[in-house]
N, CA, C and O atoms as a MOPAC input file, in Angstrom:
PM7 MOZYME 1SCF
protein

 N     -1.03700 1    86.19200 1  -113.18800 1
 C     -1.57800 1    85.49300 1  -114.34600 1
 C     -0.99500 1    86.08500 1  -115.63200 1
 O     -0.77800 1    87.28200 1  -115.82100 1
 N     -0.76700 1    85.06600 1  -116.50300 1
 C      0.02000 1    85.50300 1  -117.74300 1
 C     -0.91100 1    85.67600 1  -118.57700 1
 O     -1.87600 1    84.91300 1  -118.54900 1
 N     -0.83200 1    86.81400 1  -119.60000 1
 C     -1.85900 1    86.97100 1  -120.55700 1
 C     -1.50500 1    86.97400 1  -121.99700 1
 O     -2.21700 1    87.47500 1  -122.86800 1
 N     -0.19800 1    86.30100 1  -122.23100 1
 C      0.58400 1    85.74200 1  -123.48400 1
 C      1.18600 1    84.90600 1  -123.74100 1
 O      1.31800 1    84.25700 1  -122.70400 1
 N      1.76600 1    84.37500 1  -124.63500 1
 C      2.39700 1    83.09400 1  -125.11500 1
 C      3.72200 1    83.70800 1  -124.84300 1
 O      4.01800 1    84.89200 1  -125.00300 1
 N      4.42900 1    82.81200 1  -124.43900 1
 C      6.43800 1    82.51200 1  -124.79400 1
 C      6.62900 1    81.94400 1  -126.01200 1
 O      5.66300 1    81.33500 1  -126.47200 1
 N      7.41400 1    81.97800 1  -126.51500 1
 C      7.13700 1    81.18600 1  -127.72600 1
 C      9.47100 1    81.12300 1  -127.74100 1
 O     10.25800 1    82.01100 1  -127.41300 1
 N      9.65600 1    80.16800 1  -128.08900 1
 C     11.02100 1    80.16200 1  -128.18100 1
 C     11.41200 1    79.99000 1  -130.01700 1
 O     10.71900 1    79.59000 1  -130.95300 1
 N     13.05300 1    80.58000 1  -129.93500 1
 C     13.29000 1    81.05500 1  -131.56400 1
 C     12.72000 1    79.55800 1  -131.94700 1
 O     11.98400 1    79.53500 1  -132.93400 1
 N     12.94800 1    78.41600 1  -131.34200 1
 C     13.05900 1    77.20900 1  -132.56200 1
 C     11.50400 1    76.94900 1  -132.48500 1
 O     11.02500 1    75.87300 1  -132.84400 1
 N     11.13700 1    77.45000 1  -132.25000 1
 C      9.32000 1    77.09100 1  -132.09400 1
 C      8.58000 1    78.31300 1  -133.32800 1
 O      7.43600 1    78.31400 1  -133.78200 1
 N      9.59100 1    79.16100 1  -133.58000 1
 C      8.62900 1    80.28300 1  -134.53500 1
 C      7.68800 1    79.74500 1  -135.75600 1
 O      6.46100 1    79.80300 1  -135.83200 1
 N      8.58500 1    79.22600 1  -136.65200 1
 C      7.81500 1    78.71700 1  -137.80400 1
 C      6.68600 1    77.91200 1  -137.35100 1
 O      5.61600 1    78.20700 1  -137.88100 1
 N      6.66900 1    77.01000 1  -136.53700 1
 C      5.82000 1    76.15100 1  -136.24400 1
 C      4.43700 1    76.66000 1  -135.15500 1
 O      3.42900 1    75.97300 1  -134.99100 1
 N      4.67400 1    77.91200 1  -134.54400 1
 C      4.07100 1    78.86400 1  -133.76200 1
 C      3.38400 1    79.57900 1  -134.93100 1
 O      2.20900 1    79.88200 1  -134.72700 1
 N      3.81500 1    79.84200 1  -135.90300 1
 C      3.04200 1    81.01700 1  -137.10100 1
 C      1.98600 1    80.10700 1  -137.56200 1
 O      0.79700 1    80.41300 1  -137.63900 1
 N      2.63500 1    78.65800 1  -137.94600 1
 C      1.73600 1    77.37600 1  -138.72900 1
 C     -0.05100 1    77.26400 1  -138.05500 1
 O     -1.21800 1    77.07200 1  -138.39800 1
 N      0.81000 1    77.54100 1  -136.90600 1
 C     -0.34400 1    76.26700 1  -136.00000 1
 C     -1.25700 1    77.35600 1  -135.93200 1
 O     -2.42400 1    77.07300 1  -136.20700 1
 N     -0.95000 1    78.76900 1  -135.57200 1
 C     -1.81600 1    79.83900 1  -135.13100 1
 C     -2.20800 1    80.86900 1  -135.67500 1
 O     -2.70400 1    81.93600 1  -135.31200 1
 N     -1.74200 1    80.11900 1  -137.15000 1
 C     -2.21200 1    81.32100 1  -138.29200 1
 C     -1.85500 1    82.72000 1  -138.11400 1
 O     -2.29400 1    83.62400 1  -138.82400 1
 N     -0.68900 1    82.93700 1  -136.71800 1
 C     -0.54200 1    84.24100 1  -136.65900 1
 C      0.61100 1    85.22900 1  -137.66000 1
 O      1.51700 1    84.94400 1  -138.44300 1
 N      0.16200 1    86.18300 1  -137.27600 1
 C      1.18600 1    87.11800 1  -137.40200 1
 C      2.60100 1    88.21500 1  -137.21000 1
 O      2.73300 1    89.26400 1  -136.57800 1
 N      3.47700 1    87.47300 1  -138.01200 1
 C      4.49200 1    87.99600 1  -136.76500 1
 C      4.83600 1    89.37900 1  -137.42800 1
 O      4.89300 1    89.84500 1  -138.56600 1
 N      5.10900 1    89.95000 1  -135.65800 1
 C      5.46400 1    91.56300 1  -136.06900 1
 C      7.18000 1    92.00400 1  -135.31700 1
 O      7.57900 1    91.87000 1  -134.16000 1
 N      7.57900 1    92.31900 1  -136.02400 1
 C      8.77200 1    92.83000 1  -135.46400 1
 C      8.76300 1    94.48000 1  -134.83600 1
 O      8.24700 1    95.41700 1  -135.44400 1
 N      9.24400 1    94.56300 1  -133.89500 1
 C      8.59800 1    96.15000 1  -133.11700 1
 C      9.98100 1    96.86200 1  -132.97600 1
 O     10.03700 1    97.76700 1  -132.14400 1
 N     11.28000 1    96.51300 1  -133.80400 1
 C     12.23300 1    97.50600 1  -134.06800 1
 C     12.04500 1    98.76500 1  -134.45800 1
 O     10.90900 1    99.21400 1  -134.61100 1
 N     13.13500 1    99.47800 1  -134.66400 1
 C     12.60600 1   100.59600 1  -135.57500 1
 C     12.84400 1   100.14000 1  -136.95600 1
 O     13.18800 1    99.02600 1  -137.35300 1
 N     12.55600 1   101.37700 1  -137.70300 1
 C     13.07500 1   100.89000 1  -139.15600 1
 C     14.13400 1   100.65700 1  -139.83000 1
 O     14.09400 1    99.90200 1  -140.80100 1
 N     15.25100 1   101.25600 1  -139.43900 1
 C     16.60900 1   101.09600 1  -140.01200 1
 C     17.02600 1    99.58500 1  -139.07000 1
 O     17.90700 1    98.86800 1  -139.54200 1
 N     16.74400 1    99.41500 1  -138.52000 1
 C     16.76400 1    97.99000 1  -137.60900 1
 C     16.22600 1    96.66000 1  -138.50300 1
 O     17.11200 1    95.88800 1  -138.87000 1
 N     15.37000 1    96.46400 1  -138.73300 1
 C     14.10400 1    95.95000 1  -139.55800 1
 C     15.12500 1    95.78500 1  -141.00400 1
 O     15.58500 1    94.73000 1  -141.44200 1
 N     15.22400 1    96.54500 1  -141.31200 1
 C     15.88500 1    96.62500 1  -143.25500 1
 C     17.20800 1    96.19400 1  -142.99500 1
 O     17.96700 1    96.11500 1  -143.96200 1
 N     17.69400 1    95.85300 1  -141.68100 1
 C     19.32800 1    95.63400 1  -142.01100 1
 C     19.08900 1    93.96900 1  -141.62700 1
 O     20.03000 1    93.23200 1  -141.33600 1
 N     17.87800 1    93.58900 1  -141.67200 1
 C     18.00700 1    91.99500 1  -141.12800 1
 C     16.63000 1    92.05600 1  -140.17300 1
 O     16.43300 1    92.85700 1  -139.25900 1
 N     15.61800 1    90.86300 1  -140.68800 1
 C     14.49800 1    90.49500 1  -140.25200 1
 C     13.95600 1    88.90200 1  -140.07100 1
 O     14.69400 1    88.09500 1  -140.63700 1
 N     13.23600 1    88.54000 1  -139.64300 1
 C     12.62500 1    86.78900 1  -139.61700 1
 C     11.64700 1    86.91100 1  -140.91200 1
 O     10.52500 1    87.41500 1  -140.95900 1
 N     12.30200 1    86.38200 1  -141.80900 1
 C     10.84900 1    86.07900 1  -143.26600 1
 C      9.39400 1    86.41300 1  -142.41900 1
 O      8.96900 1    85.98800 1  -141.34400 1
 N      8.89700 1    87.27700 1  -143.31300 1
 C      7.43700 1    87.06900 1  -143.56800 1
 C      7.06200 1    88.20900 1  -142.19600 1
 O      5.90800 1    88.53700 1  -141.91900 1
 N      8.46100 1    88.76900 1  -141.34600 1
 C      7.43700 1    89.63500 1  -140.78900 1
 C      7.68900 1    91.38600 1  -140.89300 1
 O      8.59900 1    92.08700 1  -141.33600 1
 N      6.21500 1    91.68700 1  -140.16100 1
 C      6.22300 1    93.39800 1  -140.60500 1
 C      6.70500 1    93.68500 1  -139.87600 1
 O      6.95100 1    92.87700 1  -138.98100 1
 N      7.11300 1    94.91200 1  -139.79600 1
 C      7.45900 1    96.34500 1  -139.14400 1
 C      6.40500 1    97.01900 1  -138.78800 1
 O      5.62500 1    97.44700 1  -139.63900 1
 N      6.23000 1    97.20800 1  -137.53000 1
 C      5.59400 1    97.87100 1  -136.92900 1
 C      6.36300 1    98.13500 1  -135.27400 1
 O      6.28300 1    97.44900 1  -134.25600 1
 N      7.28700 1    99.74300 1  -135.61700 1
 C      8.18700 1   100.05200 1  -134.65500 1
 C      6.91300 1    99.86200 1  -132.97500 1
 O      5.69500 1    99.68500 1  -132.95400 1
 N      7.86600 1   100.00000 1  -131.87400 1
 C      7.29700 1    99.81600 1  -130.77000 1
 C      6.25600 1   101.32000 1  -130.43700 1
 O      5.18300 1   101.33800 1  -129.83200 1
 N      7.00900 1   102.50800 1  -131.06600 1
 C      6.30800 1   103.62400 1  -130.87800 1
 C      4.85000 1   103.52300 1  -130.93300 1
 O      3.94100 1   103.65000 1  -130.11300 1
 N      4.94100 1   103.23600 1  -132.25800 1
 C      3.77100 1   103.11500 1  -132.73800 1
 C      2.32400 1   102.06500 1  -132.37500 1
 O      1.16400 1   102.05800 1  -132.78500 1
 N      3.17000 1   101.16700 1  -131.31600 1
 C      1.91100 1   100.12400 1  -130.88600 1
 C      1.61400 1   100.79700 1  -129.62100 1
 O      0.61200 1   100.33000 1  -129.07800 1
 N      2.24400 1   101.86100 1  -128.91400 1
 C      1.54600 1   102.45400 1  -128.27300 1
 C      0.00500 1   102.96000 1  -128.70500 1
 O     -0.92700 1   103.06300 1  -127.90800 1
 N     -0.06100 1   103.25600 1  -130.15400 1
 C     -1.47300 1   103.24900 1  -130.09900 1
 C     -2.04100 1   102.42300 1  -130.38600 1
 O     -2.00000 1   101.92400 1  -131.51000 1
 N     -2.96800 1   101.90800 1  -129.14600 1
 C     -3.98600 1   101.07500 1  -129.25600 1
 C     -4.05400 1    99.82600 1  -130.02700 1
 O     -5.07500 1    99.25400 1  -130.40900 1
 N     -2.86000 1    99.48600 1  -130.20000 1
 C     -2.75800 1    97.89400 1  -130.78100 1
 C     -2.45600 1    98.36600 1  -132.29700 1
 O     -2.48100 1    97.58300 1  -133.24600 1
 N     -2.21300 1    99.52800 1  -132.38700 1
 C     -1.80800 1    99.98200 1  -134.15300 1
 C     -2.63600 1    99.62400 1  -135.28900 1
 O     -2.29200 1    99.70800 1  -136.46800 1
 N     -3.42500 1    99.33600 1  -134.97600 1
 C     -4.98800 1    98.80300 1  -136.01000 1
 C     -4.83000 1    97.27800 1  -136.30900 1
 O     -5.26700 1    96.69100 1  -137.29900 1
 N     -4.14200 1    96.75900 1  -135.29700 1
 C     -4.06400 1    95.25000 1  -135.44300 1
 C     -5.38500 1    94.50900 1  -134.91200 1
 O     -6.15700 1    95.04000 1  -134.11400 1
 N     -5.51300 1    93.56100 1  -135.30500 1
 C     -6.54400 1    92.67900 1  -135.44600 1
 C     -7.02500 1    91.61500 1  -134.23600 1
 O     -6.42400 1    90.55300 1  -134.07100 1
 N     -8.46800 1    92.11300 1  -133.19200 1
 C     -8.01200 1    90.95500 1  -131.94700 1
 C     -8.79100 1    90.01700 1  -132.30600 1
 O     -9.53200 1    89.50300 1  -131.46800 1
 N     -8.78900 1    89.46300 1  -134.04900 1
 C     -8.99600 1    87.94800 1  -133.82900 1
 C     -8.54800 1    87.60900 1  -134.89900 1
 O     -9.30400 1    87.12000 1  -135.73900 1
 N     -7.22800 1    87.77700 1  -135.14300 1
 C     -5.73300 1    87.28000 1  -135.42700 1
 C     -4.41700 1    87.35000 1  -133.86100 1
 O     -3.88900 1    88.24000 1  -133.19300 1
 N     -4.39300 1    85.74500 1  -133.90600 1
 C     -2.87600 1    85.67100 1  -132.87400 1
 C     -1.76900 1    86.47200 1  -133.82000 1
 O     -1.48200 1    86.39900 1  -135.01500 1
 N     -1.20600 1    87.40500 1  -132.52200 1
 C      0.14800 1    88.01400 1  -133.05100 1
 C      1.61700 1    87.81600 1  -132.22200 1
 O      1.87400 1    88.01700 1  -131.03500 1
 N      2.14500 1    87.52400 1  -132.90700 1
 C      3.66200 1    86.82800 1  -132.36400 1
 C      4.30700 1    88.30000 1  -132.61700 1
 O      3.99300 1    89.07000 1  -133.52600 1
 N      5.32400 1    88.52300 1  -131.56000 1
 C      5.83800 1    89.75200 1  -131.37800 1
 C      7.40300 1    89.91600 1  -131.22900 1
 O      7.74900 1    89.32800 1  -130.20400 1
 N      8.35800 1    90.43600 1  -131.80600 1
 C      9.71700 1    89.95500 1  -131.20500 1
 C     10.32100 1    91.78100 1  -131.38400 1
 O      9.95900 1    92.69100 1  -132.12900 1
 N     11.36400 1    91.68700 1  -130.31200 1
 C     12.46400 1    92.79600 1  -130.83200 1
 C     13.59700 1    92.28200 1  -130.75500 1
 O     13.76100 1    91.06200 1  -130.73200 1
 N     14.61900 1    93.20200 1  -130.70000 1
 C     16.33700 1    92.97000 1  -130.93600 1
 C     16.55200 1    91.99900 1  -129.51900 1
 O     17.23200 1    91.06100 1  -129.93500 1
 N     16.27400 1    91.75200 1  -127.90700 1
 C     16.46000 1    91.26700 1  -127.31700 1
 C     15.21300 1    90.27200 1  -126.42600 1
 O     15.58200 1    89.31400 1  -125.74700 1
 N     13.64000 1    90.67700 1  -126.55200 1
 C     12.93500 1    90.04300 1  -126.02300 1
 C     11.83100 1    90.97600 1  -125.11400 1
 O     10.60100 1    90.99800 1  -125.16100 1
 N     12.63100 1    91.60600 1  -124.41400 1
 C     12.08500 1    92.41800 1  -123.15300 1
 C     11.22700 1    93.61900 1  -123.66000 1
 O     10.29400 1    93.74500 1  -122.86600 1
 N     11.14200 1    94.68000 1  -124.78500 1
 C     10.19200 1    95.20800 1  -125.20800 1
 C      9.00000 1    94.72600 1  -125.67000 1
 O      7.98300 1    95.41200 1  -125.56400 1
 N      8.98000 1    93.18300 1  -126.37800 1
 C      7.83100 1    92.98000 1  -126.66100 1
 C      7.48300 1    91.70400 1  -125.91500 1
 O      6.72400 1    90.81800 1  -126.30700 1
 N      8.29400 1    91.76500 1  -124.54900 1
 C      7.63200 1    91.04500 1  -123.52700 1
 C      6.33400 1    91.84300 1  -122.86300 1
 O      5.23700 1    91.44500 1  -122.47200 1
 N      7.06400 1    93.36000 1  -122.92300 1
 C      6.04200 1    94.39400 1  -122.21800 1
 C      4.61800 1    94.24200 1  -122.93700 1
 O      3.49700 1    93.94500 1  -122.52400 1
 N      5.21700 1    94.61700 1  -124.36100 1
 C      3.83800 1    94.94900 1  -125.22100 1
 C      2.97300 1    93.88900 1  -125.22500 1
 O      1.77600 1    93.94300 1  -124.94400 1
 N      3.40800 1    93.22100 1  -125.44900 1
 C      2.55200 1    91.65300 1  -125.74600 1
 C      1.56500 1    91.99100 1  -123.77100 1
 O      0.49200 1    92.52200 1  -123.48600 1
 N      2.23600 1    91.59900 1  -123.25000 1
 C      1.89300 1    91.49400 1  -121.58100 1
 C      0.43400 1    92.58200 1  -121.41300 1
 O     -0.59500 1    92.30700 1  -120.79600 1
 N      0.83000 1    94.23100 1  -122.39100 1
 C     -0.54300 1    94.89700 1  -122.59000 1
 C     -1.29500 1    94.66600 1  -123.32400 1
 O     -2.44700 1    94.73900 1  -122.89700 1
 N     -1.18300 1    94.40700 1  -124.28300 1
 C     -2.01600 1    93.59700 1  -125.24300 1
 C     -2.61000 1    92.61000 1  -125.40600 1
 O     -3.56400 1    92.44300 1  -126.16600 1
 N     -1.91400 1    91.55300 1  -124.43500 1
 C     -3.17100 1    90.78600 1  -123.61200 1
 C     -4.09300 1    91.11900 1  -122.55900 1
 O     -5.15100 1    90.49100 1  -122.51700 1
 N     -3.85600 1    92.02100 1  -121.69100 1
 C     -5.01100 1    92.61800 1  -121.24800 1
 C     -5.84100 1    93.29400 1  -121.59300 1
 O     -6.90100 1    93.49100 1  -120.99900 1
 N     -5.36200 1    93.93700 1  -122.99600 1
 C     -6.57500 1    94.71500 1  -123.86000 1
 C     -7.31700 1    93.09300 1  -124.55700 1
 O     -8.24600 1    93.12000 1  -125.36400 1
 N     -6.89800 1    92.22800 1  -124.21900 1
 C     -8.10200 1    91.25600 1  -125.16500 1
 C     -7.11400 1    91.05300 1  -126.36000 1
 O     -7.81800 1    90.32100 1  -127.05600 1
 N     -6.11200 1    91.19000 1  -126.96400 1
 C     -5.50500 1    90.77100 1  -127.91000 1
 C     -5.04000 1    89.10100 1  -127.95000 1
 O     -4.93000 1    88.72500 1  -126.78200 1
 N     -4.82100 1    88.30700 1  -128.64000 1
 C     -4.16300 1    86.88400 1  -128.67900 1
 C     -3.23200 1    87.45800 1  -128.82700 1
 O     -3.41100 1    88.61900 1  -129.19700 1
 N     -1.33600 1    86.86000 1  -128.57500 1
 C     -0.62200 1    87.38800 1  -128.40800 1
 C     -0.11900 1    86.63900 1  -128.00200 1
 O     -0.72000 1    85.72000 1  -127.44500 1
 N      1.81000 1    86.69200 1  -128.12900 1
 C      2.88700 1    86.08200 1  -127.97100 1
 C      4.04300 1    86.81200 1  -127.87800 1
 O      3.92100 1    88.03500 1  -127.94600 1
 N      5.34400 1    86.25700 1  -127.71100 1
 C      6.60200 1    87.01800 1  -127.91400 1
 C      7.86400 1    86.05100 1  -127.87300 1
 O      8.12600 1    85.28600 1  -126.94500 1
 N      8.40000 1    86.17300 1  -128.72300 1
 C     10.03400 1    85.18400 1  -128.80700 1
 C     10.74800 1    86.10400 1  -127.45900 1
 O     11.07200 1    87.26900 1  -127.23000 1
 N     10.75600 1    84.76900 1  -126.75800 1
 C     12.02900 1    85.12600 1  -125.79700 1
 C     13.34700 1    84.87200 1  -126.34400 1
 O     13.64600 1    83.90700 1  -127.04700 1
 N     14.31100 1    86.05300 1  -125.87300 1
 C     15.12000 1    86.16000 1  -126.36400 1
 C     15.34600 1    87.21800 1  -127.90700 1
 O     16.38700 1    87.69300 1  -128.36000 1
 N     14.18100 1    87.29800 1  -128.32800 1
 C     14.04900 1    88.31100 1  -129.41600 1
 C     14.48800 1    87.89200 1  -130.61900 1
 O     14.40300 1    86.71700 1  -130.97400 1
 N     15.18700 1    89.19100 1  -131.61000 1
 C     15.67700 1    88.58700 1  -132.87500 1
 C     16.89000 1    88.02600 1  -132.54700 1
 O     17.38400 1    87.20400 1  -133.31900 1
 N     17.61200 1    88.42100 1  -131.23900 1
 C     19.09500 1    87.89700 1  -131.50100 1
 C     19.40300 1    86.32400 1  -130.95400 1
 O     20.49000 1    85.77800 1  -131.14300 1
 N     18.21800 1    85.65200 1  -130.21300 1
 C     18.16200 1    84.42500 1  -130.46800 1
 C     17.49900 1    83.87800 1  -131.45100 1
 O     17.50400 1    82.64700 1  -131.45300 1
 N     16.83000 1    84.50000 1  -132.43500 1
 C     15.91200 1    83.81500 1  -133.64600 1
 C     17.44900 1    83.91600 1  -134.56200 1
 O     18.01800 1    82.90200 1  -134.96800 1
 N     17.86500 1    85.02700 1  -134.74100 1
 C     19.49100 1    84.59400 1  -135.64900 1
 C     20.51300 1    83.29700 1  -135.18800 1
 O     21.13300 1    82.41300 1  -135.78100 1
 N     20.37300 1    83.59100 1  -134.21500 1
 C     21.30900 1    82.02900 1  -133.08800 1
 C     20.87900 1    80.83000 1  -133.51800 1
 O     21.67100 1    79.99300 1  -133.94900 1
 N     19.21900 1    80.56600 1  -133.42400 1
 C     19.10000 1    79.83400 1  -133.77400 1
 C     18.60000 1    78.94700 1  -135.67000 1
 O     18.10800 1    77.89900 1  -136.08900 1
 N     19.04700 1    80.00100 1  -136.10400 1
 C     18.67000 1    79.92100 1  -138.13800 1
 C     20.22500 1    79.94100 1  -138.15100 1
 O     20.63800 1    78.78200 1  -138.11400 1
 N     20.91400 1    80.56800 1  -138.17800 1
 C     22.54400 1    80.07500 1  -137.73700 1
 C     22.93200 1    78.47300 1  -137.64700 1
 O     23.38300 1    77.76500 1  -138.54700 1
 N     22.59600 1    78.09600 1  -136.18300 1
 C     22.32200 1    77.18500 1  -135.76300 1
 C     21.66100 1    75.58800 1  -137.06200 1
 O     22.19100 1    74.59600 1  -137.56200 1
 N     20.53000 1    76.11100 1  -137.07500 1
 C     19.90900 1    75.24100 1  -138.55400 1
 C     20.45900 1    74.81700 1  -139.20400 1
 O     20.80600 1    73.64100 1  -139.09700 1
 N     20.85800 1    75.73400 1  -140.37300 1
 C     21.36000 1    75.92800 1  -141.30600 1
 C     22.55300 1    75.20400 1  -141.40300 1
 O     22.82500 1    74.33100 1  -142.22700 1
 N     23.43500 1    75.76100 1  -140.24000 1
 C     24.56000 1    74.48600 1  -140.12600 1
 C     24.60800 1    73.60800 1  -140.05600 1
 O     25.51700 1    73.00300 1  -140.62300 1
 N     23.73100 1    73.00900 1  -139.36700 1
 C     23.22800 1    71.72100 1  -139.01300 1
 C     22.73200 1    70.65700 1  -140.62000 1
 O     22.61500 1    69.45500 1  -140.85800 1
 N     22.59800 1    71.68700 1  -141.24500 1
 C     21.69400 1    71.31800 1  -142.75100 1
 C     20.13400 1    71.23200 1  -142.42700 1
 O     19.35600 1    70.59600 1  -143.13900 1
 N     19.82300 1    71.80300 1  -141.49600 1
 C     18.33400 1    71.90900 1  -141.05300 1
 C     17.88300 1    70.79400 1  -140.45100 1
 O     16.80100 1    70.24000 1  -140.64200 1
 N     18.93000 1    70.41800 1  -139.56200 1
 C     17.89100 1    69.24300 1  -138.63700 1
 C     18.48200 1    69.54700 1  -137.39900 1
 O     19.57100 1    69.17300 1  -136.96200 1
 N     17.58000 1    70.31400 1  -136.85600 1
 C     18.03600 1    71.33600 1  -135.57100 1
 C     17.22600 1    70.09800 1  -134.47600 1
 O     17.20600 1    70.27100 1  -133.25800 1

């Protein structure tokens, strides 16, 4: 049984809309400052080892890293602690693929 959302890059904006959530990026920091998805925090992966990092379990939180698979994990515990919760498959380097993608397009992806 799954205890989180998938959420794919072209679904983000519309995943934040609908669910009022919050997206967190779980890079480290020099990661984070060289290139991020608007509007989200930093909060390295270390650090959500504790206990959900004082995040909120009644706010949905959308979760991404550089490839997918770290905050496939986290998310995966964090729904069993009772958190709402998600994660871009594929991470940031398909959320760039696909704003890339957009953009070229003139935004009609």
């Amino acid at each position: 049984m799954k205890n989180f959302e998938l959420v794919y890059a072209s679904e983000v904006d519309r995943y934040l809309r609908e669910h009022r959530a919050l997206l967190v990026d779980i890079r480290e920091r020099k990661e984070y400052e060289l290139g991020h998805w608007p509007g989200a925090v930093n909060i390295p992966y270390d650090r959500m080892t504790e206990t959900g990092a004082g995040l909120s379990k009644n706010r949905p939180v959308l979760f991404y890293c550089e490839h997918g698979g770290g905050s496939m994990q986290l998310a995966s515990r964090l729904g069993r602690e009772g958190y709402t919760v998600a994660t871009v498959v594929g991470g940031y380097e398909a959320m760039k693929k696909f704003q890339k993608t957009y953009f070229k397009n003139g935004g009609n992806v």
